[in-house]
C-alpha positions as a Markdown table, in Angstrom:
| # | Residue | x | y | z |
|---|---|---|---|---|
| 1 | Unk | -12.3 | 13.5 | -0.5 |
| 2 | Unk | -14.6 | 14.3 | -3.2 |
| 3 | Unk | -17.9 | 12.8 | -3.6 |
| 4 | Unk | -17.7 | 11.1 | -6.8 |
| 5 | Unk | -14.5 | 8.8 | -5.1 |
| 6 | Unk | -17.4 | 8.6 | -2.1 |
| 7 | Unk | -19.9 | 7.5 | -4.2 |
| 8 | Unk | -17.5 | 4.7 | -6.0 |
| 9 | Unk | -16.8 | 3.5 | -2.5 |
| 10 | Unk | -20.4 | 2.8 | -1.7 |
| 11 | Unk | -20.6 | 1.2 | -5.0 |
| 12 | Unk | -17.7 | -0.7 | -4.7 |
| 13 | Unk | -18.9 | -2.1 | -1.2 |
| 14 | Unk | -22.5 | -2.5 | -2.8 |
| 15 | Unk | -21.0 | -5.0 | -5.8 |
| 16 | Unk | -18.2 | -6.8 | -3.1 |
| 17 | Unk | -21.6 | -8.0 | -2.1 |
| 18 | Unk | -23.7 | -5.9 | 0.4 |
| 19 | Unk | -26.4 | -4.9 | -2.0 |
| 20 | Unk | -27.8 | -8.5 | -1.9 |
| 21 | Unk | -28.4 | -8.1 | 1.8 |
| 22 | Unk | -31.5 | -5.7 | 1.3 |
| 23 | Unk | -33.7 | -3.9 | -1.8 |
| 24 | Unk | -32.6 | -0.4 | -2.3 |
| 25 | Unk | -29.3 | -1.4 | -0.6 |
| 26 | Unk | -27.2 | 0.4 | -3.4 |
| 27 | Unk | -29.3 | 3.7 | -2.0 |
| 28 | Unk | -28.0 | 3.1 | 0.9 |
| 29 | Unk | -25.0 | 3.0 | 0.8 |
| 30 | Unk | -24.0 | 5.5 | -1.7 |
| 31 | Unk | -26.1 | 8.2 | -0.5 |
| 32 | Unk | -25.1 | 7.3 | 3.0 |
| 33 | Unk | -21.3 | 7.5 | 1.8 |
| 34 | Unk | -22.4 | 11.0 | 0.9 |
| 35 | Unk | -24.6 | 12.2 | 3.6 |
| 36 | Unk | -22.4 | 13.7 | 6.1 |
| 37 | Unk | -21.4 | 16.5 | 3.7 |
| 38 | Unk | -24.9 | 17.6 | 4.0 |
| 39 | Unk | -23.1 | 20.3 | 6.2 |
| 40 | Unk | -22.2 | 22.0 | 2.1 |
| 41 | Unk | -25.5 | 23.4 | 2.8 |
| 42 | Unk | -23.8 | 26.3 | 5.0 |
| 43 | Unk | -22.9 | 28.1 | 1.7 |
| 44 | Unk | -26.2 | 29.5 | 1.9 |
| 45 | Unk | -26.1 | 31.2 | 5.0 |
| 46 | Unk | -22.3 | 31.8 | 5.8 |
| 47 | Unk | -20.8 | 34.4 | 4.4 |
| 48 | Unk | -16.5 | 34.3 | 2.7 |
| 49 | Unk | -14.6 | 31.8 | 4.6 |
| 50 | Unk | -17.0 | 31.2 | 7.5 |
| 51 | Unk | -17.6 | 27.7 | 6.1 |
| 52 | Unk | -14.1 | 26.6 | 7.4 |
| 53 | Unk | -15.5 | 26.3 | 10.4 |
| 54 | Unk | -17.9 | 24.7 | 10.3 |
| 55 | Unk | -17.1 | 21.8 | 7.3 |
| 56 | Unk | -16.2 | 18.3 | 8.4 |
| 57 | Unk | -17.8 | 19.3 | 12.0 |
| 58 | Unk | -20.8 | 18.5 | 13.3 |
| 59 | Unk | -22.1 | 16.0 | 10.6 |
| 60 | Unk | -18.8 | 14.1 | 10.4 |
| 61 | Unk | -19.1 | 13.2 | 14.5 |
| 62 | Unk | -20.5 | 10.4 | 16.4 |
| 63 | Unk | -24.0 | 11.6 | 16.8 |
| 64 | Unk | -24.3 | 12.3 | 12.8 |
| 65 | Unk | -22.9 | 9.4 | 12.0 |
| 66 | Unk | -25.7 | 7.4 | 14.2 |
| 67 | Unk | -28.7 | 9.4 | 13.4 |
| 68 | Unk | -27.8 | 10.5 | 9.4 |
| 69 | Unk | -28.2 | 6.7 | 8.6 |
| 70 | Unk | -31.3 | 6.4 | 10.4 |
| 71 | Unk | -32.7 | 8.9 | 8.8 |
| 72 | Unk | -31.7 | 7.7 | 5.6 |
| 73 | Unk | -32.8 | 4.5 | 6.0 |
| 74 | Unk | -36.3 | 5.9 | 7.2 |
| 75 | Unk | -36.8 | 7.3 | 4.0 |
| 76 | Unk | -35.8 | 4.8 | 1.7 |
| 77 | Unk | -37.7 | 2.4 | 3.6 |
| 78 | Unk | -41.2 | 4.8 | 3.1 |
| 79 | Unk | -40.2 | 5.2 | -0.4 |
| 80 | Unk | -40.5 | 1.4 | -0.8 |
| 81 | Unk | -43.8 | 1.3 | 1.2 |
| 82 | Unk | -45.0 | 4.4 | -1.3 |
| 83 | Unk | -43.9 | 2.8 | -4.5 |
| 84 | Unk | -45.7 | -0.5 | -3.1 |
| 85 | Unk | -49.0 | 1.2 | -2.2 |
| 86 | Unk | -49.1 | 3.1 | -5.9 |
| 87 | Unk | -48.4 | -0.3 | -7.5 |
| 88 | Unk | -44.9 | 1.4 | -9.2 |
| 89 | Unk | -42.5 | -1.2 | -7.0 |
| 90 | Unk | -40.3 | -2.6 | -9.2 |
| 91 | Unk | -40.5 | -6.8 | -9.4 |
| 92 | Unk | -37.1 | -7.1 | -9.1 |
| 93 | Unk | -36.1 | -5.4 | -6.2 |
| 94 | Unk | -35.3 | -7.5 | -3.0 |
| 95 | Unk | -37.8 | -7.1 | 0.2 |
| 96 | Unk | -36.4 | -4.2 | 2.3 |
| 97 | Unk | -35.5 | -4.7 | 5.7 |
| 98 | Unk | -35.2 | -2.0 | 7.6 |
| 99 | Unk | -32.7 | -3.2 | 10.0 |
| 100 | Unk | -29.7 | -3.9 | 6.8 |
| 101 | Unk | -31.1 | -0.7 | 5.3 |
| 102 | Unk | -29.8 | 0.9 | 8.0 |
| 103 | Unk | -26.9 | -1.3 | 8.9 |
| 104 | Unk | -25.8 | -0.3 | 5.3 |
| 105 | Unk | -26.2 | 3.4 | 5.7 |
| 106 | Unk | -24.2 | 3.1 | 9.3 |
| 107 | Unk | -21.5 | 1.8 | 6.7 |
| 108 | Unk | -21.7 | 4.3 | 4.2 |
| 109 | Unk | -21.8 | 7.4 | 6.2 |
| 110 | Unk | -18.7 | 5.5 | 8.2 |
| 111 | Unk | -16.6 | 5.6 | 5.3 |
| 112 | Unk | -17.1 | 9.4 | 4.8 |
| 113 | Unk | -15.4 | 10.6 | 7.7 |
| 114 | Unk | -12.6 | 8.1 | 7.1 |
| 115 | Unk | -11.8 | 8.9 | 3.2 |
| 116 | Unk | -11.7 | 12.8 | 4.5 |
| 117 | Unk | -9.3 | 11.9 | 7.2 |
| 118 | Unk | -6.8 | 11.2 | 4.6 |
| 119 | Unk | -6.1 | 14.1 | 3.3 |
| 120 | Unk | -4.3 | 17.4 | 4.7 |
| 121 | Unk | -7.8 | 19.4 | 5.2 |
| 122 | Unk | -8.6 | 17.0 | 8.2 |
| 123 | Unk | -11.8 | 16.5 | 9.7 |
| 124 | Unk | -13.4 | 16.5 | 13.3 |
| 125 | Unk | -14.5 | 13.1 | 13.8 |
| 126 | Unk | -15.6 | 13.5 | 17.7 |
| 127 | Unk | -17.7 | 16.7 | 17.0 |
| 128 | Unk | -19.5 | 18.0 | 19.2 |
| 129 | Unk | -17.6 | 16.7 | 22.1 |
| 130 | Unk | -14.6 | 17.7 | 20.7 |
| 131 | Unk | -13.1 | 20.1 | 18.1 |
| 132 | Unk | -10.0 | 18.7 | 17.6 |
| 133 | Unk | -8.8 | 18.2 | 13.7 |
| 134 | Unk | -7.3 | 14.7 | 12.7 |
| 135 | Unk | -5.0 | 14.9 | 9.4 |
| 136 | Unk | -4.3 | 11.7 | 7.1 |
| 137 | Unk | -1.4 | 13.6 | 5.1 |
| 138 | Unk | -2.0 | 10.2 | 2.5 |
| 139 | Unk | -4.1 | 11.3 | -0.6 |
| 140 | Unk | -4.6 | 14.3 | -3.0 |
| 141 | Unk | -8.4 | 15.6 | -2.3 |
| 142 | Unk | -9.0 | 14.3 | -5.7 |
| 143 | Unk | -6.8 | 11.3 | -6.5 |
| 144 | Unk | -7.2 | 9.8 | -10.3 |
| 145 | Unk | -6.3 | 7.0 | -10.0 |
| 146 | Unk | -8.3 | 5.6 | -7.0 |
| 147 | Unk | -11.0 | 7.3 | -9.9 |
| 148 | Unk | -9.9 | 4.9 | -12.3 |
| 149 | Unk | -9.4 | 1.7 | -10.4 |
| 150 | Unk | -12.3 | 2.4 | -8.2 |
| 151 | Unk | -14.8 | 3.4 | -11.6 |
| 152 | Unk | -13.1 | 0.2 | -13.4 |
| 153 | Unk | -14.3 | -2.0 | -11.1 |
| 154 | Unk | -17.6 | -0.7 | -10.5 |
| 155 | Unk | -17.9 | -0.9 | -14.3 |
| 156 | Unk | -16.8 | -4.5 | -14.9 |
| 157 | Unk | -18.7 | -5.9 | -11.6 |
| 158 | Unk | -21.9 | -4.3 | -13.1 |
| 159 | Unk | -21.0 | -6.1 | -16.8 |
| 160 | Unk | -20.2 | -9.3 | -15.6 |
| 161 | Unk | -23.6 | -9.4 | -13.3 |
| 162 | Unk | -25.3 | -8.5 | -16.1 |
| 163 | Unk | -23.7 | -11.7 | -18.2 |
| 164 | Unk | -24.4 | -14.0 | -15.3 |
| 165 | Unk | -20.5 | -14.4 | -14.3 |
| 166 | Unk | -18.6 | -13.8 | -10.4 |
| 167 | Unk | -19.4 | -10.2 | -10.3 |
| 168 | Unk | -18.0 | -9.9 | -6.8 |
| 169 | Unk | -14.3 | -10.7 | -7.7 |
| 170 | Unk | -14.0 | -7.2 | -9.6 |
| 171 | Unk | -15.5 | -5.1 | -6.4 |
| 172 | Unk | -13.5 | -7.1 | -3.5 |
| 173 | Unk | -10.0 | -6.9 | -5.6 |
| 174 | Unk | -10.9 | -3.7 | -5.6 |
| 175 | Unk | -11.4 | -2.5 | -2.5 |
| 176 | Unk | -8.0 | -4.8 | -1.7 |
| 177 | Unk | -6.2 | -2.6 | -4.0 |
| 178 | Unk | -7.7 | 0.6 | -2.9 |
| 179 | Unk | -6.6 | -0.3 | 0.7 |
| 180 | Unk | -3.3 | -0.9 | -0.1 |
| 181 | Unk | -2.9 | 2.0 | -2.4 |
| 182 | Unk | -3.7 | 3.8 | 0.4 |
| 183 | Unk | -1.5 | 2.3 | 2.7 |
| 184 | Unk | 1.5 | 2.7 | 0.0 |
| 185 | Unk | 0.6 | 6.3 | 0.3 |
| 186 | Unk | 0.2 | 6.6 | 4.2 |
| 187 | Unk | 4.2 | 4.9 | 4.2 |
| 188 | Unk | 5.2 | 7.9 | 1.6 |
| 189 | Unk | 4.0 | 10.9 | 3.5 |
| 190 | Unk | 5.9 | 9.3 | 6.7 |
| 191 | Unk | 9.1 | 8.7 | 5.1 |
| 192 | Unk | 8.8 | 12.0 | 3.2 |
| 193 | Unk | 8.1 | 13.8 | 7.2 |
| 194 | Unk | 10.9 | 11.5 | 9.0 |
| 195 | Unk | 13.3 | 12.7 | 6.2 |
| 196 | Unk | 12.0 | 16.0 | 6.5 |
| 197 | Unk | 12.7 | 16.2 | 10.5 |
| 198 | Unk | 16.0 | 14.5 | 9.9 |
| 199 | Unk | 17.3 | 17.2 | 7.9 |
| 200 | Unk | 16.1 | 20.1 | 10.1 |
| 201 | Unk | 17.7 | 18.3 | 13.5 |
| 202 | Unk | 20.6 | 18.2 | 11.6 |
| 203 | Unk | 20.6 | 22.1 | 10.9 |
| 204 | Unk | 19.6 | 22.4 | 14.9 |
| 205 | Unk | 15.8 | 23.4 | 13.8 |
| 206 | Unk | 13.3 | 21.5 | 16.6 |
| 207 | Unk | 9.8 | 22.2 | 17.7 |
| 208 | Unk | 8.5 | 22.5 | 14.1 |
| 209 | Unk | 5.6 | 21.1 | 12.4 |
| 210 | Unk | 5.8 | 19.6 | 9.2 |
| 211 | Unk | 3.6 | 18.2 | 6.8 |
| 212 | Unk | 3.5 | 16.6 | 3.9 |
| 213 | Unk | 1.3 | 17.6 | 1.4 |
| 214 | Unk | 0.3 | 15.0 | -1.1 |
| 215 | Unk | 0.2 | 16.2 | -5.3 |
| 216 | Unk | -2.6 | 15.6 | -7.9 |
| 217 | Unk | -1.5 | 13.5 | -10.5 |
| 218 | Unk | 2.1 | 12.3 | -9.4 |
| 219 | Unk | 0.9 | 10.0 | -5.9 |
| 220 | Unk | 4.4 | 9.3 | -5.2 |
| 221 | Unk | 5.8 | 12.9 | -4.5 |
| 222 | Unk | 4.9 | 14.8 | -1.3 |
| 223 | Unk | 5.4 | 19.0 | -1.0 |
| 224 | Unk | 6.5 | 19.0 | 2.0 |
| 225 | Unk | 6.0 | 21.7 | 4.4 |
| 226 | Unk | 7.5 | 23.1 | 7.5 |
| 227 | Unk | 7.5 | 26.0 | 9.9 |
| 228 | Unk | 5.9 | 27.5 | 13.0 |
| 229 | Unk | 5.7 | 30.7 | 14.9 |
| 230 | Unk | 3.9 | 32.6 | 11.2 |
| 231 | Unk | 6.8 | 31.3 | 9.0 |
| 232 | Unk | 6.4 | 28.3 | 6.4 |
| 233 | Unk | 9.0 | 26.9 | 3.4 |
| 234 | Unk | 9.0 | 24.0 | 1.1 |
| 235 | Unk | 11.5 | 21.7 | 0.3 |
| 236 | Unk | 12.3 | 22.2 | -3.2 |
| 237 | Unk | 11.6 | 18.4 | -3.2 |
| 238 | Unk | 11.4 | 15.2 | -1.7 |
| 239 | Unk | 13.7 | 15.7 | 1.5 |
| 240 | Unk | 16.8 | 14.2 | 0.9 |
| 241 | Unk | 17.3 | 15.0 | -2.6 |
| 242 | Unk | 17.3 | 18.7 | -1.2 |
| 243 | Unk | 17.7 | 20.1 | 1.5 |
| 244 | Unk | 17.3 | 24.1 | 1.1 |
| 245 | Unk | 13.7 | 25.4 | 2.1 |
| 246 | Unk | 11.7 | 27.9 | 0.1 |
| 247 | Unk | 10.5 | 30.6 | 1.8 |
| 248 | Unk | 6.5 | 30.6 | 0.6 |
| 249 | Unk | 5.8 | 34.2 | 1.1 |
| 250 | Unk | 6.6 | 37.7 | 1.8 |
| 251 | Unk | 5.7 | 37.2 | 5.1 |
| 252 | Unk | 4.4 | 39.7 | 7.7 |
| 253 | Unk | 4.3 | 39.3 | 12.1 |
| 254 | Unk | 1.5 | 37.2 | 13.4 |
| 255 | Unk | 0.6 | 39.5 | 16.0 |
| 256 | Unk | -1.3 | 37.8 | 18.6 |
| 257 | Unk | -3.2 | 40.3 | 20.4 |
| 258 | Unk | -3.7 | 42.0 | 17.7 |
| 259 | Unk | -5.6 | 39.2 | 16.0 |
| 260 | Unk | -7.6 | 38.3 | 19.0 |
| 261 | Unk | -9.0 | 42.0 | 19.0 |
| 262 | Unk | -9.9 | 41.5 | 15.4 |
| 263 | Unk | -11.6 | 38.2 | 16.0 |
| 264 | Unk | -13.8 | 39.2 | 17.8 |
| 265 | Unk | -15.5 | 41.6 | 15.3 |
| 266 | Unk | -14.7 | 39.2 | 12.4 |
| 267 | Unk | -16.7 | 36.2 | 11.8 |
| 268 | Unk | -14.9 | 35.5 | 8.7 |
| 269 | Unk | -11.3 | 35.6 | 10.6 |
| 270 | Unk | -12.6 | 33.7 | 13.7 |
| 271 | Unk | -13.4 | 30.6 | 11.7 |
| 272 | Unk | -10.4 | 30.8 | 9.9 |
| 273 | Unk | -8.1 | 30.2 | 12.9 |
| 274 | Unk | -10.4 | 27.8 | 14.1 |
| 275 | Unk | -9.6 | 25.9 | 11.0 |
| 276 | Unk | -5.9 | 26.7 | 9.9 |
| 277 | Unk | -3.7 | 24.5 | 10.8 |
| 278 | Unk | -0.4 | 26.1 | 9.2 |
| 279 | Unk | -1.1 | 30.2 | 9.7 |
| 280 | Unk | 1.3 | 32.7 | 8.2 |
| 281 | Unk | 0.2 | 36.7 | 7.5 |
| 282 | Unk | 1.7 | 37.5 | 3.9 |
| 283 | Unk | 2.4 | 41.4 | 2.7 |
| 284 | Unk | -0.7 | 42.4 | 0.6 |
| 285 | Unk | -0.2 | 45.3 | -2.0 |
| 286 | Unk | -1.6 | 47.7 | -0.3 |
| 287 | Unk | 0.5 | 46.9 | 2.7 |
| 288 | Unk | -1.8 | 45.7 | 5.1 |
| 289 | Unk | -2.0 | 41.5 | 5.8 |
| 290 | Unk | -3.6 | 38.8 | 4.2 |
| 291 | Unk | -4.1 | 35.5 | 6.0 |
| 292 | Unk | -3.2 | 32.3 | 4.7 |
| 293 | Unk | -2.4 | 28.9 | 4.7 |
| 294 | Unk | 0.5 | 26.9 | 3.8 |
| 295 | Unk | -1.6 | 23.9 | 3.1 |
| 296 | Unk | -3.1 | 25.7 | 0.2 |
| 297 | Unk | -1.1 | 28.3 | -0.7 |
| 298 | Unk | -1.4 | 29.5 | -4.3 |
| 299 | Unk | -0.2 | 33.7 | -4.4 |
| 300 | Unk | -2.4 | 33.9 | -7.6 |
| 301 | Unk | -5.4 | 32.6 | -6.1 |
| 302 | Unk | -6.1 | 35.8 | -2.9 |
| 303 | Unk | -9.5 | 34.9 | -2.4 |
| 304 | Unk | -9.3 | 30.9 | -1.5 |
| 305 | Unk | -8.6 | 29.5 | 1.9 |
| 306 | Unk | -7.5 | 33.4 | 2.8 |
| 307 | Unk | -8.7 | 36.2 | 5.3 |
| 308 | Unk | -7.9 | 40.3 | 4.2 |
| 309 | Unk | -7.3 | 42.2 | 7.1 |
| 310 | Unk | -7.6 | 45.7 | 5.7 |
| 311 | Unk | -6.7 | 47.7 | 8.9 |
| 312 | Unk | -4.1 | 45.9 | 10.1 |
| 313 | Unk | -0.7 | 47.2 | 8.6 |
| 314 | Unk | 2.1 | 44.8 | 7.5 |
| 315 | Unk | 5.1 | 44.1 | 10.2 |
| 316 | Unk | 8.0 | 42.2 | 8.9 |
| 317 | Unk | 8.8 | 38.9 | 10.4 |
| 318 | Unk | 11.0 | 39.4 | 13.6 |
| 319 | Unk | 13.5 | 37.0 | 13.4 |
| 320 | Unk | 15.4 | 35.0 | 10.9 |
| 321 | Unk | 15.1 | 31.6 | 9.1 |
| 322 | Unk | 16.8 | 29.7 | 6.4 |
| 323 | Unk | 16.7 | 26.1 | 4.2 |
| 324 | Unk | 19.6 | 24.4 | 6.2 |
């Protein structure tokens, strides 16, 4: 997800009550609902598309996720000590204990990994021990309304503190909601994939993956996606209110071997099928291939989530498909 619904979460879970268990709690817990995408910093040293495989890795797995909040709370604990020697500690601020500073931080980073699960980018949570991707297929990577409930919230739990009333109540109906907005969401994409796999058995299509791919905006409609083998469509749809299937590109042969030999040379294309999780090859102009995919498709936008592969020419797809 993206870090401004992180940082409301650590909020939220600050004004439910946590940030009374420690000073600099609030610290804590938003930056630590943060800190695992410290891994952004690989922009400056990877080059194109080589950041895809290394994002949601290594600092979204169990060893991250234990040291990340220690460090954290190492360093808010010394910048207490060091506000306290200079005499610039604020009177207000609760003792800090070391232990809840990083108990908090545990919590923060532990909702990071979590929130990004629930979208279709996925996320590696048992790094390094494993580089298996887990997919959520529940919320947009930017959902406005979690923004608004979520930022709400936050906004009348920090009012009603500052007026002496139950500023709890806000933050824990909050994160109430929150859950269950998710779990609304979580029981749309499934119904949207059973209906999905209902209609291809019924057209004698099996063995095909299919995901469905929540929208900005409107939470309650999914784009849902199928294929295998270098071909994907969309329903035009929901599943059941349609059930043709829209070809998404002018697709070209996924040749195996031929990709393998140009992996090896290509750093850019090696992360890329370490990361894609719906591949097609789609005609470029110039004839040669372009490497997508379907999970973020946009034919105006050649540059995003894609790989050129200059020297290899474009093959048509060998073999046939259709919407049902």
């Amino acid at each position: 997800m993206d870090n401004l619904t992180h940082s409301l979460v650590g909020a939220l879970l600050g004004q439910a009550g946590l940030k009374k268990k420690t000073g600099l709690a609030m610290p804590a817990l938003i930056i630590g609902a943060n800190l695992p995408d410290v891994d952004a910093a690989c922009f400056f040293w990877l080059e194109g598309q080589e950041h895809l495989g290394f994002r949601r890795g290594i600092t979204h797995g169990p060893p991250a996720l234990v040291l990340l909040p220690l460090i954290l709370a190492g360093l808010l604990w010394g910048y207490d000590r060091w506000q306290t020697k200079r005499g610039k500690r604020p009177e207000g601020r609760l003792p800090v204990h070391f232990g809840w500073l990083y108990a908090l931080s545990f919590i923060g980073c532990l909702t990071h990994p979590a929130l990004d699960w629930l979208n279709v980018y996925g996320v590696r949570f048992l790094e390094p021990f494993s580089s298996q991707w887990f997919y959520g297929d529940t919320l947009f990577i930017i959902d406005v309304w979690l923004w608004a409930l979520m930022g709400f919230a936050t906004w009348d739990s920090l009012r009603r503190e500052k007026q002496g009333g139950d500023w709890m109540k806000p933050a824990r109906v909050a994160v109430a909601v929150s859950l269950a907005y998710i779990g609304m969401n979580g029981w749309i994409s499934k119904g949207s994939a059973y209906a999905a796999h209902d209609l291809l058995i019924g057209v004698g299509v099996t063995d095909t993956e299919i995901i469905a791919n929540p929208l900005p905006l409107i939470f309650w409609q999914r784009e849902v996606i199928v294929g295998k083998d270098g071909y994907w469509g969309k329903f035009h749809d929901n599943p059941g209110n349609h059930d043709t299937i829209t070809d998404l590109a002018n697709f070209c042969e996924l040749n195996d071997v031929r990709l393998a030999e140009e992996r090896r040379a290509n750093p850019e294309l090696d992360a890329f099928l370490f990361w894609t999780r719906a591949p097609f090859a789609e005609r470029a102009e110039d004839g040669s291939v372009l490497l997508r995919d379907a999970r973020f498709y946009d034919p105006r936008a050649r540059d995003r989530f894609s790989v050129a592969l200059p020297d290899v020419k474009c093959e048509p797809l060998n073999q046939e498909h259709s919407g049902g």
